[in-house]
C-alpha positions in Angstrom: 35.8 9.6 62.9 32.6 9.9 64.6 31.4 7.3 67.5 28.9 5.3 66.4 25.1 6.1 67.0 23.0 4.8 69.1 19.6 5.4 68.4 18.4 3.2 65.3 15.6 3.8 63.0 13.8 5.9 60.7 12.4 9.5 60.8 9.2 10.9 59.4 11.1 11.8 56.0 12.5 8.1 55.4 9.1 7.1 55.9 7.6 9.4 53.4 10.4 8.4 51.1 9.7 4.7 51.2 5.8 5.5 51.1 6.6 7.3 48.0 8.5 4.5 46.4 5.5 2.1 47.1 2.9 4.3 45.5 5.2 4.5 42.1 5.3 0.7 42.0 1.7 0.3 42.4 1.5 3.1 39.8 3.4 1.3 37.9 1.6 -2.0 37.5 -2.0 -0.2 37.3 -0.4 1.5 34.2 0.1 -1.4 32.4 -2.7 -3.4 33.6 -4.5 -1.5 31.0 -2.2 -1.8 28.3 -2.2 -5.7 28.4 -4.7 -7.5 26.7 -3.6 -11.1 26.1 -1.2 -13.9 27.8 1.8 -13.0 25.5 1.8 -9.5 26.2 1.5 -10.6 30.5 3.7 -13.1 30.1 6.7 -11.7 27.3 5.5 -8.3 26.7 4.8 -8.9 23.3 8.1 -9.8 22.5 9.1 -6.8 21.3 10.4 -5.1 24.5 13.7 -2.9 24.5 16.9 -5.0 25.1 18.3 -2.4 27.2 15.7 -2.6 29.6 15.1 -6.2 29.5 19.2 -6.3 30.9 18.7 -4.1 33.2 16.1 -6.3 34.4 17.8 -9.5 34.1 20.2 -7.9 36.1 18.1 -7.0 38.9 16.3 -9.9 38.4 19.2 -12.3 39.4 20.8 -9.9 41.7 17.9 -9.4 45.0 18.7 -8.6 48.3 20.8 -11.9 49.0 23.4 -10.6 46.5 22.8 -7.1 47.8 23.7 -7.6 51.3 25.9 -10.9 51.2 28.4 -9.1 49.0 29.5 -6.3 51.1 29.4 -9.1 54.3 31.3 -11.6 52.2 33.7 -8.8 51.4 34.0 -7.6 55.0 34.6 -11.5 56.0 36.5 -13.0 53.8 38.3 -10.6 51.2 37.6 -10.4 47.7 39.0 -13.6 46.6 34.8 -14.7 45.8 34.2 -11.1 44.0 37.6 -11.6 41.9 36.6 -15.0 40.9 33.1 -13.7 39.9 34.3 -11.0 37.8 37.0 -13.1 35.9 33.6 -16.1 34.8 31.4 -13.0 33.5 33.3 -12.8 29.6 33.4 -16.2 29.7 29.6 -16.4 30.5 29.2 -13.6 27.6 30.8 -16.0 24.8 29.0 -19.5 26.0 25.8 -18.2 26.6 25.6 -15.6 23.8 27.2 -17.4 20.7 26.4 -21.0 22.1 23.3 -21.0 23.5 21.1 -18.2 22.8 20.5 -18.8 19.2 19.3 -22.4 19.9 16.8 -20.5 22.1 15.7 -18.2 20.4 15.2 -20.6 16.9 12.1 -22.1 19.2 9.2 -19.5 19.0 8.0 -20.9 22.6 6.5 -18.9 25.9 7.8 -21.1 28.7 11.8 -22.5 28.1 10.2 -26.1 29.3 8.6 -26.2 26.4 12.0 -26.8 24.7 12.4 -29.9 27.2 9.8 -31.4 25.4 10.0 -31.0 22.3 13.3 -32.6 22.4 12.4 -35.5 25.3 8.6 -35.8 25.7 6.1 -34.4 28.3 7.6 -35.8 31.5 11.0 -34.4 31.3 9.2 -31.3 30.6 7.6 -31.5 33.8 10.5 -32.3 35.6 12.4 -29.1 33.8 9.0 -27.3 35.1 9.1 -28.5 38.7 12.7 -28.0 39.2 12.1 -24.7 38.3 9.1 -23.9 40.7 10.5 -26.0 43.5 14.1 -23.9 42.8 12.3 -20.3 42.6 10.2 -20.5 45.1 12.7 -21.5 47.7 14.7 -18.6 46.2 12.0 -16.2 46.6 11.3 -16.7 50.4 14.9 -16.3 51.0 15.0 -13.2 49.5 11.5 -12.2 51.3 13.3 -13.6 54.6 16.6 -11.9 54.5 14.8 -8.3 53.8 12.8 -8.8 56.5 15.0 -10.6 59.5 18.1 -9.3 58.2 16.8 -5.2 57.5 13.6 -4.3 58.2 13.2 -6.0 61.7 16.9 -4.7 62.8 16.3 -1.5 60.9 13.1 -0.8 62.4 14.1 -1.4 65.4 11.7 -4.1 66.2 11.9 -8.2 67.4 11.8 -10.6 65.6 8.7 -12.2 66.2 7.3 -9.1 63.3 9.2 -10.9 60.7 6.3 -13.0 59.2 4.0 -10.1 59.4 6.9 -7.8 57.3 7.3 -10.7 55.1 3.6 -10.4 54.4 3.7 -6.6 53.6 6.3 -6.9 51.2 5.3 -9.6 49.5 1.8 -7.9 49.1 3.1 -4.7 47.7 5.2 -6.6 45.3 2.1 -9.0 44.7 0.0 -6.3 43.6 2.1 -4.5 41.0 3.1 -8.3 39.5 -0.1 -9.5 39.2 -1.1 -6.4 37.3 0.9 -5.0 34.7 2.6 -8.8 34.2 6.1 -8.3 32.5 5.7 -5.0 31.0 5.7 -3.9 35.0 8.3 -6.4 36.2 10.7 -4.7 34.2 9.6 -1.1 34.0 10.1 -1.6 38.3 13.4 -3.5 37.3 15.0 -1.0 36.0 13.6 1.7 38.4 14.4 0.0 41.1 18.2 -0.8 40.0 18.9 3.3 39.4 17.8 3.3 43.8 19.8 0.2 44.6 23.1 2.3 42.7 22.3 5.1 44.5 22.0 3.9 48.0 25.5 2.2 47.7 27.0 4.9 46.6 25.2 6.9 48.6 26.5 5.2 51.6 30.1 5.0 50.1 30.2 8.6 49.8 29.2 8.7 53.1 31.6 6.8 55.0 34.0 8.3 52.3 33.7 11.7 53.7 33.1 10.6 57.7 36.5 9.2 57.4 38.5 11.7 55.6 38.9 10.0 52.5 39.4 6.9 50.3 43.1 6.5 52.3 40.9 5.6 56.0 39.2 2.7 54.4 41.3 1.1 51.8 43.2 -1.6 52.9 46.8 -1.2 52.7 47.5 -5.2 53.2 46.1 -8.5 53.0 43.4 -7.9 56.7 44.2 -10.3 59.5 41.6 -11.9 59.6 41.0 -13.0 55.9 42.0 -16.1 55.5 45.0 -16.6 53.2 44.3 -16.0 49.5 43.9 -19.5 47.9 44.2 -19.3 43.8 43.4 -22.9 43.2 41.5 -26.2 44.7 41.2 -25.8 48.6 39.1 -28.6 50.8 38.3 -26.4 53.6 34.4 -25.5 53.6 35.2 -22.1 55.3 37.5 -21.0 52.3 36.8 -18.5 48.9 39.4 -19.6 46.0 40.2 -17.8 43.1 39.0 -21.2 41.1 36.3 -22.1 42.9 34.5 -19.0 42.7 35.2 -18.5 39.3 34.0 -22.3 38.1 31.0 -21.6 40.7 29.9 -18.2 39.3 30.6 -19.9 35.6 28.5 -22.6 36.1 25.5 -20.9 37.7 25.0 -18.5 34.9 25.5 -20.7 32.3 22.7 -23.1 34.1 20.4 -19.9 34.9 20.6 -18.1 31.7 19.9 -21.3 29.5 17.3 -23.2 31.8 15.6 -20.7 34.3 12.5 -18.8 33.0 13.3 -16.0 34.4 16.3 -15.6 31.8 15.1 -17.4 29.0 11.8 -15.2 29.2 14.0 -12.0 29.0 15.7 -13.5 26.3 12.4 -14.5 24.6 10.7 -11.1 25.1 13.5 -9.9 21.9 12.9 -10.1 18.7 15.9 -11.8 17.2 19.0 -13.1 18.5 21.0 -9.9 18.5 19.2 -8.0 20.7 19.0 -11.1 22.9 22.9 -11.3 23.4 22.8 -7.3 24.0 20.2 -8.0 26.5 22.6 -10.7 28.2 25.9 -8.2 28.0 24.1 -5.4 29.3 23.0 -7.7 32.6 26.8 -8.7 32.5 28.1 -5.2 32.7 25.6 -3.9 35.1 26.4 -6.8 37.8 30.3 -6.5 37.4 29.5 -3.0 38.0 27.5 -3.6 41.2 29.7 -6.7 42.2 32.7 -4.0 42.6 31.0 -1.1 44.1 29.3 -3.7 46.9 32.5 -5.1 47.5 34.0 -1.7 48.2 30.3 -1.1 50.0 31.6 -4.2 52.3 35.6 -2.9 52.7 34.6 0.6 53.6 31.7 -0.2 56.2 34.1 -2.7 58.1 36.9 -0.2 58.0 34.0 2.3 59.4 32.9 -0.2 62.3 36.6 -1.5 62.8 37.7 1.7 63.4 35.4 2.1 66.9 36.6 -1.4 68.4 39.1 -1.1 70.9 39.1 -4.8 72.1 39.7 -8.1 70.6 36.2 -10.0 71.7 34.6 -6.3 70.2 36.2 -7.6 66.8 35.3 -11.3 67.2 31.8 -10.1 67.4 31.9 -7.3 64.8 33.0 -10.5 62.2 30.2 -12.3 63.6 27.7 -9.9 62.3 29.5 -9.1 59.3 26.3 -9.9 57.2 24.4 -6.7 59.5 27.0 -4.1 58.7 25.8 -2.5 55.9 22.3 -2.6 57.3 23.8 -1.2 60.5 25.2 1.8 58.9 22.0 2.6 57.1 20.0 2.2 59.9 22.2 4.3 62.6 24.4 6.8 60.3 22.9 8.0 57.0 20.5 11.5 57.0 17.5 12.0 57.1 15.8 10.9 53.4 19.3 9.3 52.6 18.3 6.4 55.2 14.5 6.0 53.8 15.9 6.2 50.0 18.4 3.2 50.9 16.1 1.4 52.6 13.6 1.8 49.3 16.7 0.3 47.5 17.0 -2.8 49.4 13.2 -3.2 48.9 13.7 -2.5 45.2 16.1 -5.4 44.9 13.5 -7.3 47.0 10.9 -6.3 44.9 12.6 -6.8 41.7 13.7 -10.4 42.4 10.1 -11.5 44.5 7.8 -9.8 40.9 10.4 -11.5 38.7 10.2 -15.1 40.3 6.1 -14.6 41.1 5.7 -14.0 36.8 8.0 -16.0 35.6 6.6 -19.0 37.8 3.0 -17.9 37.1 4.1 -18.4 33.3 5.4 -21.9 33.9 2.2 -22.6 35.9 0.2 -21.4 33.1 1.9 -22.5 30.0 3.3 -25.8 31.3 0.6 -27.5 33.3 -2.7 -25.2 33.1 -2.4 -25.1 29.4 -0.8 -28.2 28.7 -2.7 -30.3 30.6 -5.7 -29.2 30.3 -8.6 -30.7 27.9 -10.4 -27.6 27.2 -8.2 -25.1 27.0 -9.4 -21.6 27.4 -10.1 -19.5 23.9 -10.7 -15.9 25.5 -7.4 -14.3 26.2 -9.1 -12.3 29.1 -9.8 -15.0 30.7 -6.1 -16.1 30.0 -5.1 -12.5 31.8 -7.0 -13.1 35.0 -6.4 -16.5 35.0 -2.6 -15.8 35.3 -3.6 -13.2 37.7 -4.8 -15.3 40.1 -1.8 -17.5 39.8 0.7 -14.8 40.8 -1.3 -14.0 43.4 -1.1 -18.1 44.3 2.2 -17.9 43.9 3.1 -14.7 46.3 1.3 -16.0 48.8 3.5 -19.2 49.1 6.3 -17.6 49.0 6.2 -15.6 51.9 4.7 -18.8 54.0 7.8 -20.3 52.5 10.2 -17.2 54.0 9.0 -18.1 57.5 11.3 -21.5 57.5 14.2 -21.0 55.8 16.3 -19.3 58.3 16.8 -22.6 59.7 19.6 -23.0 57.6 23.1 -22.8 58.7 25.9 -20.2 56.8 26.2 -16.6 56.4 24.3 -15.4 53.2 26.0 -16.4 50.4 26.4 -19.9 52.1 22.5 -19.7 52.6 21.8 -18.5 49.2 24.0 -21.3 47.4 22.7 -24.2 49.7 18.6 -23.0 49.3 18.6 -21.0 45.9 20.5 -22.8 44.0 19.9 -26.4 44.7 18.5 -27.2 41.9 20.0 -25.0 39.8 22.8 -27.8 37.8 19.9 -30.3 37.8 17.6 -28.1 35.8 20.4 -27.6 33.6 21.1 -30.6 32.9 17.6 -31.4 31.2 18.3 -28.9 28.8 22.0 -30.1 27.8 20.8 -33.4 27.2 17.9 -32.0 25.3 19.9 -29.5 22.8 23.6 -31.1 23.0 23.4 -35.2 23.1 21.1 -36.0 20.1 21.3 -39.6 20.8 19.9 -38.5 24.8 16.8 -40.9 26.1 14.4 -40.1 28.8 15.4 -42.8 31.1 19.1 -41.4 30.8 17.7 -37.9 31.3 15.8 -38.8 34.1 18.4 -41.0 36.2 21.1 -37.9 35.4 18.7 -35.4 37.0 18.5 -37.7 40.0 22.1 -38.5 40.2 22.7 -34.7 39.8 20.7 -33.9 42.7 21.8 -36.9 45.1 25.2 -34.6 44.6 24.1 -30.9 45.0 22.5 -32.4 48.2 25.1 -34.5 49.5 28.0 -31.4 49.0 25.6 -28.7 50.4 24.4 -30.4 53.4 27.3 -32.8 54.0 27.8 -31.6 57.6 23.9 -31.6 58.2 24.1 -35.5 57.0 27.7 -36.8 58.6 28.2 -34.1 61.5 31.8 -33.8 59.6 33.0 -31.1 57.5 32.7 -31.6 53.9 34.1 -30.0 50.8 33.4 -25.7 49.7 29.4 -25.3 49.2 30.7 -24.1 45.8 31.7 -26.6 44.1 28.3 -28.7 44.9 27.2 -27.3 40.9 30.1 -28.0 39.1 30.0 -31.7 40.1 26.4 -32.3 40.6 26.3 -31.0 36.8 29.3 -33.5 36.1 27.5 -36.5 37.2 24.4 -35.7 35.6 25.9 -35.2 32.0 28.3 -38.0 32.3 25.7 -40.7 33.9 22.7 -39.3 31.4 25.1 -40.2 28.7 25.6 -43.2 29.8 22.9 -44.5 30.3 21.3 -43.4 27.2 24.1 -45.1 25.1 23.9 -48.3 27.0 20.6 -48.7 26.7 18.9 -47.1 23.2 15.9 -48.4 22.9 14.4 -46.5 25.3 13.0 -43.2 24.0 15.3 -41.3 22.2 15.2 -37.1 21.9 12.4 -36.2 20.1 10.0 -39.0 20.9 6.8 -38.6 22.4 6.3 -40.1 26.2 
């Protein structure tokens, strides 16, 4: 095997093909910025899109570079006890979600899914569904924005870290343009563009190291590595441990939360036009990310075996776990060809891109729908208007996000810690509205509303236990499960002890 290189970056033809990839996004939304003529073609594509494409994009959508990178990392770190656990929840998620869930959805002819919230519980859980949402997806956006830009392009590029704002900017402008444009139409046109480059470059670079090493044999693990901690199949305390249960109740409950209470699902879902092509639009984003899930994870077990493989000393190891997270970036960056490097690089901007132009429409259409429209007196009656009004809202939107990505990597934990303690934080809460909306028809608002708060008091407490006490708590990953516990159980509660209160359905 080759010694490592030393001389990072990118040559003229990685350039040209990441200037390239830019120019076909733009293209991209400018084409269907002409096409779109009112709010329900920007916002859900007239709601007769292709299922197909629509999972493709939910795919991408839900996948960004977070997933992208702190896969192969997680892999390289910890084994595949997380990926295992992720895989085994997706048929479970198929048969909740498709044949539980979606058809309630879809029975409500709505543009935003917190529309649902209050036609069930009034105006103010709906915006409290509405503000979970934008408070969750924009902190999830300017992680994604950060981690492409500290953890790639700034280390890719060669460059300190003091650019990272100004990268952050660039991309989210890029990615700002095309989304304010062509609205959904172009958010998942991109998608699914975008998620044929992020296949290639990992298996691109699999290939790759494949072929440097002299075959699958050089990198596949014969045993259980060293320095993975010991498979654990059940409940384990330790914070600092992936179990087969835990990952699989974690991944379980996160998609079951996402696809039934984030807009950025439920307007896939709604962009069908019946309930069949909705559910084939949910197992085709299934398929696609157990796909991905296993060829990042092998992405993850052959870079470390690549890296591993030049280490002669113990402290060289200590610090190549360290940087676990960097690995794959690393390789890119210092080993692939000329072109090959430029058109993985374009790939980790295309899950960028795909998650940031998701999040920026489907918050611009909660912006619009649930407090522009709905709160306004005199509501607009020229759908151009509508169209440039939500225009300007992405834009908003964008721009917050990256001032947003210049904070968050204050958090402790590698990237799947920072995703789950950032991303998903409000993730059960929001959730929870909509259980108590469409499964406790006795629900009230006061229970709703003391649930969502006991929820979050829980997510919080488990995710930043340490930050709090200065003590270890319990695994990041259960913080959903039993956030989403508490709410149900105390919502219920509350609204049987105390029924006079507004009931589902009532106006607040």
């Amino acid at each position: 095997m080759p010694d490592l290189k030393t001389t990072p970056g990118l040559g003229p033809l990685d350039w040209l093909v990441i200037a390239a990839y830019m120019l076909l996004v733009l293209a991209i939304g400018w084409y269907y910025s002409r096409k779109t003529t009112s709010t329900e073609e920007y916002l859900l594509g007239g709601r007769e899109m292709n299922w197909f494409n629509l999972g493709i994009s939910l795919f991408a959508t839900m996948l960004s570079a977070i997933t992208y990178l702190a896969i192969p990392g997680e892999t390289a770190l910890y084994g595949p006890v997380f990926v295992m656990g992720k895989l085994a929840a997706y048929p479970l998620v198929a048969l909740i979600v498709g044949w539980w869930i979606i058809p309630r959805i879809m029975q409500m002819r709505v543009t935003s899914a917190y529309e649902i919230l209050e036609i069930r519980l009034g105006l103010s859980i709906r915006l409290l569904g509405a503000f979970l949402f934008l408070s969750l997806r924009l902190m999830w956006m300017a992680v994604v924005v950060y981690a492409t830009a500290a953890m790639v392009l700034v280390p890719m590029l060669g460059i300190e870290e003091w650019a990272t704002p100004w990268i952050s900017l660039v991309l989210g402008a890029v990615t700002i343009a095309y989304t304010s444009l062509g609205g959904l139409r172009a958010v998942v046109a991109t998608d699914v563009l975008q998620s044929a480059i992020l296949f290639s470059g990992a298996l691109l670079t699999l290939a790759l190291i494949t072929y440097l090493s002299g075959g699958i044999s050089s990198w596949w693990p014969d045993d259980w590595l060293t320095h993975w901690p010991e498979p654990r199949w059940g409940y384990d305390n330790d914070p600092d441990t992936r179990t087969f249960l835990g990952a699989l109740i974690g991944t379980l409950v996160w998609y079951v939360c996402t696809q039934a209470s984030d807009q950025m699902a439920v307007q896939r879902f709604l962009a069908n036009r019946d309930v069949k092509t909705a559910r084939r639009t949910l197992i085709a984003a299934l398929v696609s990310s157990a796909f991905s899930a296993i060829l990042l994870a092998l992405v993850g077990l052959a870079v470390w075996s690549y890296y591993r493989a030049n280490v002669s000393q113990p402290s060289e190891s200590i610090a190549l776990l360290a940087r676990a997270d960097r690995l794959f970036p690393d390789f890119i960056m210092t080993n692939l060809p000329p072109g090959v490097s430029g058109l993985v690089v374009a790939g980790l901007l295309a899950v960028a891109m795909s998650s940031l132009s998701s999040g920026i429409n489907s918050s611009c259409s909660v912006i619009k729908i649930d407090f522009f429209d709905r709160l306004s007196r005199s509501p607009s009656k020229s759908q151009r208007k509508d169209v440039v009004q939500s225009m300007w809202i992405s834009v908003g939107v964008g721009l917050i996000v990256v001032l947003l990505s210049t904070v968050v990597g204050s958090v402790k934990g590698n990237l799947l810690e920072l995703s789950f303690k950032i991303c998903n934080l409000f993730t059960a809460p929001l959730f929870g509205l909509f259980f108590m909306a469409m499964f406790v028809p006795r629900s009230t608002v006061l229970g709703t509303h003391l649930g969502a708060l006991c929820g979050l008091i829980v997510v919080v407490t488990v995710n930043y236990w340490e930050e709090i006490t200065g003590q270890q708590g319990i695994n990041f990953l259960w913080a959903m499960p039993l956030g989403l516990i508490v709410q149900i159980s105390i919502g219920v509660l509350v609204s049987r002890c105390f029924p006079k209160y507004p009931l589902a359905g009532s106006s607040t």
